[in-house]
C-alpha positions as CSV (number, residue, x, y, z in Angstrom):
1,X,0.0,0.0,0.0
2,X,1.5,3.3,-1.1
3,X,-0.1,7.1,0.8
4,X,1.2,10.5,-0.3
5,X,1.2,13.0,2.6
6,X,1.1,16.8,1.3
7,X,3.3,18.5,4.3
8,X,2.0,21.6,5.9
9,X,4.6,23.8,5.8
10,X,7.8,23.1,3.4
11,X,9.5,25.6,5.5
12,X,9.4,23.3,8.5
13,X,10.3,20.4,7.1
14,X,14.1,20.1,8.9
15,X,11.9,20.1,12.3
16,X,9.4,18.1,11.1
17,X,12.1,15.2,9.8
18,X,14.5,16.2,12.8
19,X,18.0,16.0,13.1
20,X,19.5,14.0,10.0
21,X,15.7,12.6,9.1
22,X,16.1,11.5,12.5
23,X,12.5,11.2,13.2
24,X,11.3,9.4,9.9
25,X,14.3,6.7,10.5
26,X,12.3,6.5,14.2
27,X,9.3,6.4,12.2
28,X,10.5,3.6,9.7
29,X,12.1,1.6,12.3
30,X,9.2,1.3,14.7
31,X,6.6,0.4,12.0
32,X,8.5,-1.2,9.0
33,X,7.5,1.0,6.8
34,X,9.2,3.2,3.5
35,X,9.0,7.1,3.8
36,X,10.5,9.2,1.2
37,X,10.5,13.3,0.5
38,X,9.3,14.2,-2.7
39,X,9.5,18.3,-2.5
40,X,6.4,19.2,-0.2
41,X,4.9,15.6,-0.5
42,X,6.1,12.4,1.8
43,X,5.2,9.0,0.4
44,X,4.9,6.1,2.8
45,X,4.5,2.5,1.9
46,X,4.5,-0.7,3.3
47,X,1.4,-2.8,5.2
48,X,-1.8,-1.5,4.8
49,X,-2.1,-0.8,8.8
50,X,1.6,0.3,9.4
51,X,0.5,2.9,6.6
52,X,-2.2,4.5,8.0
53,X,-0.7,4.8,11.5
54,X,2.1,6.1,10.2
55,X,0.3,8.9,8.8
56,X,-2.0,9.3,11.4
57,X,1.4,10.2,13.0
58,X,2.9,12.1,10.8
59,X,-0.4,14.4,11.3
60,X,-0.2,14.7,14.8
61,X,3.6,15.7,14.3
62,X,2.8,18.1,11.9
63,X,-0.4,19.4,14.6
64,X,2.3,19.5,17.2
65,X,4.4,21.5,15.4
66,X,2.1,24.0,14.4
67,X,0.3,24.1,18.1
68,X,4.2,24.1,20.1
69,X,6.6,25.2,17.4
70,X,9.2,22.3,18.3
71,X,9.2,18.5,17.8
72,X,11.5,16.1,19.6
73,X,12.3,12.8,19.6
74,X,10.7,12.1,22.8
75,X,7.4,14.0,21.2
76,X,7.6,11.3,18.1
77,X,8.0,8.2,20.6
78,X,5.3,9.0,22.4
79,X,2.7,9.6,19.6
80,X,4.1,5.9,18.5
81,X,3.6,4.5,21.6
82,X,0.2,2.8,22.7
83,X,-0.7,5.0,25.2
84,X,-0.8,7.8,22.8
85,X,-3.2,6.5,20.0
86,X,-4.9,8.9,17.8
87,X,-7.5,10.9,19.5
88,X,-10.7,11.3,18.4
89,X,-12.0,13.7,15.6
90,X,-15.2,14.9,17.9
91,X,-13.1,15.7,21.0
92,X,-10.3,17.8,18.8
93,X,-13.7,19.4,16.8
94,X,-15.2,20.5,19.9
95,X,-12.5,22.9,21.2
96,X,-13.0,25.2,18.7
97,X,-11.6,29.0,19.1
98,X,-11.6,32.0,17.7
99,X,-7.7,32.8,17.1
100,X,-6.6,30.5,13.4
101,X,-3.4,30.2,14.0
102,X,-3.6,27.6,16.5
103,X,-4.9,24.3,17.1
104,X,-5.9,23.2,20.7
105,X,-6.6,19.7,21.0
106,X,-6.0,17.1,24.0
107,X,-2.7,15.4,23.5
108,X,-2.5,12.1,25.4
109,X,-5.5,10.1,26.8
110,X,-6.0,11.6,30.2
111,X,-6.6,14.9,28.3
112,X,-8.8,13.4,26.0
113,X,-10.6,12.1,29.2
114,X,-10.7,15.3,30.6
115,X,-12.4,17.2,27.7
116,X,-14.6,14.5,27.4
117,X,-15.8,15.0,31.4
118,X,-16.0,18.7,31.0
119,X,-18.2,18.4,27.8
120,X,-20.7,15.5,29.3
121,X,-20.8,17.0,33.0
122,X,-22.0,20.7,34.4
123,X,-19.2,20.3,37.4
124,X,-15.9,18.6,36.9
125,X,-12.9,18.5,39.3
126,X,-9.4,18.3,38.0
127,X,-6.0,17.2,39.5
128,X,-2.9,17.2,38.1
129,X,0.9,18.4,38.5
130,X,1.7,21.4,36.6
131,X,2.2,21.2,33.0
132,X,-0.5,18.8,31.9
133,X,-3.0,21.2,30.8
134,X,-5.8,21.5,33.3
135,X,-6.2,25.3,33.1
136,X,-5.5,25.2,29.1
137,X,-8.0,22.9,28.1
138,X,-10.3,24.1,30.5
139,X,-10.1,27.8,29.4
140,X,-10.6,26.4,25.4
141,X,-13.5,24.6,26.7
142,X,-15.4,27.6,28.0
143,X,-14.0,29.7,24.5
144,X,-15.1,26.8,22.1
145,X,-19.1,27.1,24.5
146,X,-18.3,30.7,23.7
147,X,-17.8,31.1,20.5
148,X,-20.5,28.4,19.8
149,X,-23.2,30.6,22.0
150,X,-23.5,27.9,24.2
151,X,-23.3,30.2,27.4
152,X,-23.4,34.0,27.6
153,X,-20.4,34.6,29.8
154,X,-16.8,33.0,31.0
155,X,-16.0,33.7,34.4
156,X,-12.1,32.3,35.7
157,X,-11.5,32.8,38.9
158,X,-7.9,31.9,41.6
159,X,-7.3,32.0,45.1
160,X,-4.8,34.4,45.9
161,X,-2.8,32.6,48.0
162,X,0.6,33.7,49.3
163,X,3.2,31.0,48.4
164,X,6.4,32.1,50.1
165,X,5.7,36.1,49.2
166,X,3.8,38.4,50.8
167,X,1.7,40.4,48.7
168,X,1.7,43.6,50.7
169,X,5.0,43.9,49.6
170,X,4.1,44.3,45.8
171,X,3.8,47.5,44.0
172,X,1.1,49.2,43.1
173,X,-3.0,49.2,44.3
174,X,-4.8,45.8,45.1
175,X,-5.8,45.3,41.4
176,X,-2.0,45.0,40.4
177,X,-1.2,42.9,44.0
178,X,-3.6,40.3,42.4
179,X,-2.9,40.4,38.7
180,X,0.3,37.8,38.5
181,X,-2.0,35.4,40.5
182,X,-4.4,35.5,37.4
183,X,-1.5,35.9,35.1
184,X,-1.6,32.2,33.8
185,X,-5.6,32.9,32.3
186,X,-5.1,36.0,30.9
187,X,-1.6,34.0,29.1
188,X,-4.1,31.0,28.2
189,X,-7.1,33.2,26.8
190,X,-4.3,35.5,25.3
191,X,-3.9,31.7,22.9
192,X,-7.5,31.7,21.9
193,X,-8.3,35.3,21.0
194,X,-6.6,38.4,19.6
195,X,-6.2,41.4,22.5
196,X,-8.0,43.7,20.9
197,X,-11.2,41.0,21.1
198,X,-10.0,39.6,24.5
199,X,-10.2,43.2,25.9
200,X,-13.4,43.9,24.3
201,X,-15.2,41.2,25.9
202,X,-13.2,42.0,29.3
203,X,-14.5,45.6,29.0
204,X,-18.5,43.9,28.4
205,X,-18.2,41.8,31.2
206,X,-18.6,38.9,28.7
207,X,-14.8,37.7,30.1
208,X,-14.1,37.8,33.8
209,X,-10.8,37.2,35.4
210,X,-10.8,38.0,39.0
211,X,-9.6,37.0,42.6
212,X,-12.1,34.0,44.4
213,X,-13.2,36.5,47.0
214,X,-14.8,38.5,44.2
215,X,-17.5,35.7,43.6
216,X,-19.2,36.0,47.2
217,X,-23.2,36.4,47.1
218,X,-23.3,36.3,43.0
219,X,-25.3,33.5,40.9
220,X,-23.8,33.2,38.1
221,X,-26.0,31.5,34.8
222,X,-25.3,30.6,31.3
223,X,-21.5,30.7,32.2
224,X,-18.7,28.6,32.2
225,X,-17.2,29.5,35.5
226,X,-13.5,28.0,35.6
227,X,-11.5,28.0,39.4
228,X,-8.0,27.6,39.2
229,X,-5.3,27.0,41.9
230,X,-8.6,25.1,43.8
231,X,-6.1,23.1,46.1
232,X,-5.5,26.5,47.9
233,X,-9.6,27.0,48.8
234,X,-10.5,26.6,52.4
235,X,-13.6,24.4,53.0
236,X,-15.4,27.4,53.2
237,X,-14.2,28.9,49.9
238,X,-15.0,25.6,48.1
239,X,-18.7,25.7,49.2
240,X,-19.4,29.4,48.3
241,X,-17.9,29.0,45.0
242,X,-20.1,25.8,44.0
243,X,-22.9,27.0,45.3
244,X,-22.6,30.0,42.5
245,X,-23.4,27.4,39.6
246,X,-26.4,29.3,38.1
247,X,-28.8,27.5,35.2
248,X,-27.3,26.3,31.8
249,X,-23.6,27.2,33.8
250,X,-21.1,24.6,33.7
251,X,-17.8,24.5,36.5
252,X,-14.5,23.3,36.0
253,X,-12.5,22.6,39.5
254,X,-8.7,22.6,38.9
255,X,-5.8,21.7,40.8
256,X,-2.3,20.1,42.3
257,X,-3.0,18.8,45.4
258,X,0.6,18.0,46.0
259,X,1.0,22.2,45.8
260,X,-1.1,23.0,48.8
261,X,-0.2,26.4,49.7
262,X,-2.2,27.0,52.9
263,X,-1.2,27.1,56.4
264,X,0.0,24.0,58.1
265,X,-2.6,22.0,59.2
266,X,-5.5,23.9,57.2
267,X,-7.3,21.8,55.2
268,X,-7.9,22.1,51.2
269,X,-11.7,22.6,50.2
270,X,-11.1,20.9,47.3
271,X,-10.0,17.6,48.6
272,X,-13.1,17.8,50.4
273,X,-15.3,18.2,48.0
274,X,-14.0,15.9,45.5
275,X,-14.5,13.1,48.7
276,X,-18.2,14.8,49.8
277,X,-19.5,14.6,46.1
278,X,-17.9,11.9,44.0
279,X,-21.2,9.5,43.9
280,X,-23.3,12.6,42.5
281,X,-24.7,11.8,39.2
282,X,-23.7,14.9,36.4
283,X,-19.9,15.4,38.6
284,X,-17.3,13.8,37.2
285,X,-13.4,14.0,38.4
286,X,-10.3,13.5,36.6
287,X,-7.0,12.8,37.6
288,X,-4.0,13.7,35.1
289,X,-0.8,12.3,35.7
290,X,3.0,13.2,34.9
291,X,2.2,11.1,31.6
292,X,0.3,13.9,30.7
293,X,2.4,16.3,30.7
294,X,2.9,18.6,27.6
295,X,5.5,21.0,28.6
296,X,9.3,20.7,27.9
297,X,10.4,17.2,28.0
298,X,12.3,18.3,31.0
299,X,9.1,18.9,33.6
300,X,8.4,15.2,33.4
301,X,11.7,14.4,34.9
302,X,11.7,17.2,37.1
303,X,8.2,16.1,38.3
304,X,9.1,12.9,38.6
305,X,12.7,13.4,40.7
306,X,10.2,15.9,43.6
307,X,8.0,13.3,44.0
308,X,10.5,9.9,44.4
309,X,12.3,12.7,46.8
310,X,8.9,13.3,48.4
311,X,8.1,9.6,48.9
312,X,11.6,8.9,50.5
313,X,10.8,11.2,53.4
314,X,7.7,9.6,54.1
């Protein structure tokens, strides 16, 4: 069986090939299969199913390269390897944003879980070290319901917790003290959207970024309301912002709960919760592990080395 691939961008081939064609001798090697550059074209032949997953990987590389402007060898063994199959058409189709130049779509199967709990379930709670996308997907989520008119209204909220620093000794008035804790969602919506249309909805109230505290006494409906950082919520907290949920309103929960940030022997609302509720019908809770990480290829190791030195202590 013989398929011709037309590549995305010519320019990129030298990524796309790596190193020496380092990535189609992986490629070749792994599934016993011919690839050869024809000017903007790869051909690949061999088996009829070694084929087609070989170019259902050379897609994803080509994806990955648009959506993270690298590709490494470790990217290319992992979209080879069973755990990393080809994800579904639906789930990619249903994070649909407004910015063109990128494409946001759940990368291993624990994302893929994820988006798939956040579109079949109005509350969803979310754990995971850092770099395996809770607060991306989440905030493409709510701008794919967005842009879709599926709500009227995306409202991300964080907990602005002290870890280590003090805010009182920041610059400025309380609206720039808070501002690098909701830095990371303005940097995620600032992925989805052009300023000029980020600030536009900001300035209608259609977009909300503000500190937990903010979302005392409101009921909020048709929105997607997304809290971040939900490990550092007290109890307390954790109630008053699920009791906000409002009709047609979906909430996503996210979190590290091995990055508790409040004071010793205070105990996170959103542990809690996820304990109290997990037999509710229409909740649903994910856990994303280190596998899931999409950062540099470094995070996973780094990850990794905190947590064997956590586990020695014990």
């Amino acid at each position: 069986m013989e398929v011709t691939i037309q590549l995305d961008s010519v320019h990129r081939q030298l990524e796309l090939f790596g190193p020496a064609d380092s990535h189609l001798r992986l490629l070749r090697q792994s599934l016993g299969v011919q690839i050869t550059a024809r000017q903007a074209n790869l051909i690949i032949t061999g088996k009829e199913k070694s084929v087609n997953k070989a170019a259902e990987i050379i897609d994803r590389m080509q994806k990955h390269l648009i959506k993270r402007r690298s590709l490494t060898t470790a990217d290319v063994t992992a979209f080879i390897a069973k755990d990393n199959s080809p994800i579904t058409a639906e789930a990619c189709d249903a994070i649909s944003v407004y910015s063109h130049k990128k494409i946001i779509e759940p990368s291993t199967k624990g994302q893929l879980k994820y988006v798939e709990a956040m579109l079949a379930n109005d509350l969803i709670f979310c754990i995971g070290p850092a770099g395996t996308g809770k607060t991306y997907l989440a905030v493409a989520v709510a701008v794919s319901m967005l842009k879709k008119k599926q709500i009227r209204r995306i409202v991300l909220a964080r907990p602005a917790v002290e870890a280590g620093e003090k805010l009182g000794f920041l610059p400025g008035d309380i609206q720039a003290k808070v501002n690098p804790y909701l830095r990371p969602l303005f940097d995620a919506l600032e992925d989805m959207m052009d300023f000029a249309q980020m600030k536009k909805f900001m300035e209608l109230d259609i977009i909300e970024i503000i500190p937990l505290a903010f979302m005392r006494g409101r009921t909020l409906n048709e929105a997607v309301i997304i809290c971040d950082e939900a490990q550092n919520t007290s109890p307390l907290q954790m109630l008053m912002v699920l009791t906000r949920l409002g009709h047609g309103s979906k909430m996503i929960i996210n979190g590290d709960i091995t990055q508790i940030d409040l004071e010793t022997g205070q105990k996170s609302g959103m542990v809690e919760a996820i304990t109290t509720l997990r037999r509710i019908k229409g909740i649903a809770s994910v856990e994303l592990t280190q596998r899931d990480i999409v950062r540099h290829r470094l995070v996973q190791n780094i990850v990794r080395a905190y947590r064997k030195k956590g586990n020695a202590k014990r």
